[in-house]
C-alpha positions as YAML, in Angstrom:
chain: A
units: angstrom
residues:
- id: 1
  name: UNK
  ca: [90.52, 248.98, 187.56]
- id: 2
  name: UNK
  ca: [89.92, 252.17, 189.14]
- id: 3
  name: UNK
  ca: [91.04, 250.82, 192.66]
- id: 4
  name: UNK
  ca: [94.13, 248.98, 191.72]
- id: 5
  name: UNK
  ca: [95.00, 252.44, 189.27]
- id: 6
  name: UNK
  ca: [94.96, 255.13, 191.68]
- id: 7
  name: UNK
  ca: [96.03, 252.45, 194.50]
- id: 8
  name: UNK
  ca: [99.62, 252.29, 192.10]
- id: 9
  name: UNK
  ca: [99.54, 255.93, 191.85]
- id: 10
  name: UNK
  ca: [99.60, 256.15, 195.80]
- id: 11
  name: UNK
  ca: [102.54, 253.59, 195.69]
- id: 12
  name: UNK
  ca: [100.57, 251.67, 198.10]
- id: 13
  name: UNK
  ca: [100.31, 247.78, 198.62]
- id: 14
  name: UNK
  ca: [97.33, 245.90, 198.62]
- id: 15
  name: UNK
  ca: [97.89, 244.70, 202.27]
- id: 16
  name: UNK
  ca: [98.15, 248.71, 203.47]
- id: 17
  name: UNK
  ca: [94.83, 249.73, 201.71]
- id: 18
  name: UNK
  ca: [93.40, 246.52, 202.81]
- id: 19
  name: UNK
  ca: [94.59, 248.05, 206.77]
- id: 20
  name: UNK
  ca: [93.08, 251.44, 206.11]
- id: 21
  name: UNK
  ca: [89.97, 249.61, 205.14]
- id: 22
  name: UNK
  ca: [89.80, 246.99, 207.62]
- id: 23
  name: UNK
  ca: [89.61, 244.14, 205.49]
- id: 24
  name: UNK
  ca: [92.76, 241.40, 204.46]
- id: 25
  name: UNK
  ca: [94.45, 242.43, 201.13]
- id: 26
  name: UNK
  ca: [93.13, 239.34, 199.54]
- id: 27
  name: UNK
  ca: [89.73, 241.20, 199.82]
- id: 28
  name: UNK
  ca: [91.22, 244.04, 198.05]
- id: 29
  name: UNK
  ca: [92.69, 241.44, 195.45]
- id: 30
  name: UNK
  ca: [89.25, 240.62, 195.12]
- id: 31
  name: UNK
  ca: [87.62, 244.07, 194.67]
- id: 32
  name: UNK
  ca: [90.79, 245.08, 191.76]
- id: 33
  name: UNK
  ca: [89.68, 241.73, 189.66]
- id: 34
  name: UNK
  ca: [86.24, 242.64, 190.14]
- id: 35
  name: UNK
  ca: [86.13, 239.08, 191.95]
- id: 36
  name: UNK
  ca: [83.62, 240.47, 194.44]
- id: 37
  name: UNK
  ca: [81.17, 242.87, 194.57]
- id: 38
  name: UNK
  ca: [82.11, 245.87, 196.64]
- id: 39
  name: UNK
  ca: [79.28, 247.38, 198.86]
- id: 40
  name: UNK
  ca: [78.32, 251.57, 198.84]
- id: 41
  name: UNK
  ca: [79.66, 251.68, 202.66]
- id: 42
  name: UNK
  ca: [83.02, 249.76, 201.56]
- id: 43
  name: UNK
  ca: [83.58, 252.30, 198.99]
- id: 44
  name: UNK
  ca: [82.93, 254.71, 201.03]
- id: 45
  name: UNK
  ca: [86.21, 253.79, 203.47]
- id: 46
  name: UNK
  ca: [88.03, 253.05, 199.93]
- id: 47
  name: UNK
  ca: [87.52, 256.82, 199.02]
- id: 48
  name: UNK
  ca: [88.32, 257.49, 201.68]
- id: 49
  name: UNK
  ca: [91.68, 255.37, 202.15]
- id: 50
  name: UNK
  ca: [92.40, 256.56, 198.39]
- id: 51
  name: UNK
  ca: [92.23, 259.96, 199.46]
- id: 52
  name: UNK
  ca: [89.08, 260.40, 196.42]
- id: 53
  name: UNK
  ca: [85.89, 261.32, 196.10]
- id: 54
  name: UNK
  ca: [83.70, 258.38, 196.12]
- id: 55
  name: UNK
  ca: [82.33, 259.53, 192.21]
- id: 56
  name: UNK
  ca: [85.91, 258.65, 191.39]
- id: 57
  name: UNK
  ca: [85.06, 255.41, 190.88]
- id: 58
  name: UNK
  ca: [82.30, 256.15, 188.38]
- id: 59
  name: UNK
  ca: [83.97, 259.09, 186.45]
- id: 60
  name: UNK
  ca: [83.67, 258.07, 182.91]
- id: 61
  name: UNK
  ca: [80.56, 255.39, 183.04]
- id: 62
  name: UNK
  ca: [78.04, 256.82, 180.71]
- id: 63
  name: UNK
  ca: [75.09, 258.85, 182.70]
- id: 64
  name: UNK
  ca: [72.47, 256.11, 182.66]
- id: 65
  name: UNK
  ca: [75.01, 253.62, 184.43]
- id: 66
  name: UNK
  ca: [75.53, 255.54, 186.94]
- id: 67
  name: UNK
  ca: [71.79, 255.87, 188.19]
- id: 68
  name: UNK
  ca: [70.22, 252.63, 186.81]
- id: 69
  name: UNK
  ca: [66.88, 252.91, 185.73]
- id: 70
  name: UNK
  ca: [64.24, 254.83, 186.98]
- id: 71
  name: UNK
  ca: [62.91, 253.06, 190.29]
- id: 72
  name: UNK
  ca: [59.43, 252.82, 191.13]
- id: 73
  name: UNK
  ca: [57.81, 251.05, 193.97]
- id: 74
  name: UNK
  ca: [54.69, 251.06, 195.79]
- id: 75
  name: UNK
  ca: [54.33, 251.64, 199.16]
- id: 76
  name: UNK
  ca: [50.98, 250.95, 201.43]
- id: 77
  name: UNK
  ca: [50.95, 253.52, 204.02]
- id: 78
  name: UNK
  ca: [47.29, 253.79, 205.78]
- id: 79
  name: UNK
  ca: [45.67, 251.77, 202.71]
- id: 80
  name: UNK
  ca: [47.12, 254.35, 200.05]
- id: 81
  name: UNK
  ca: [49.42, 253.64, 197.93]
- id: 82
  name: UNK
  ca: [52.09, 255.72, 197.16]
- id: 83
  name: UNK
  ca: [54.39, 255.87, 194.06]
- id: 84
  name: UNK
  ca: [57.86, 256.70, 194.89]
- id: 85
  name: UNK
  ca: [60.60, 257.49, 192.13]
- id: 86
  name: UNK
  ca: [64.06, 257.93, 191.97]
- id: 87
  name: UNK
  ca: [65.29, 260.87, 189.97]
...
């Protein structure tokens, strides 16, 4: 919703974001319907396109969405495992 909002506010078609972005606008039909899944390094270039911070997009998601949970994996390194978490 985000996307196709501020997209409007630009006055900008679907087909020009989808050029700044380097993807066809159906992708960007897509991405507004929440059709598809849009990766971190494809939001980046939206941001970017949209002339917004990439937070824009998650402004107003409650704190715990915007993390996930805590992460916590295990990693052998020499024969020691290591816990690693995200904070």
């Amino acid at each position: 919703r985000k996307l196709r909002r501020r997209r409007r506010v630009l006055g900008m078609t679907q087909e020009e974001v989808g050029r700044r972005v380097g993807v066809r606008f159906q992708q960007i039909q897509k991405y507004e319907c929440a059709a598809n899944r849009v990766t971190a390094s494809r939001l980046f270039c939206l941001a970017q396109a949209l002339d917004v911070p990439v937070n824009y997009f998650f402004d107003g998601l409650p704190a715990n969405d915007r993390l996930g949970p805590p992460i916590f994996e295990a990693i052998d390194v020499g024969g020691d495992p290591i816990r690693k978490t995200n904070a």
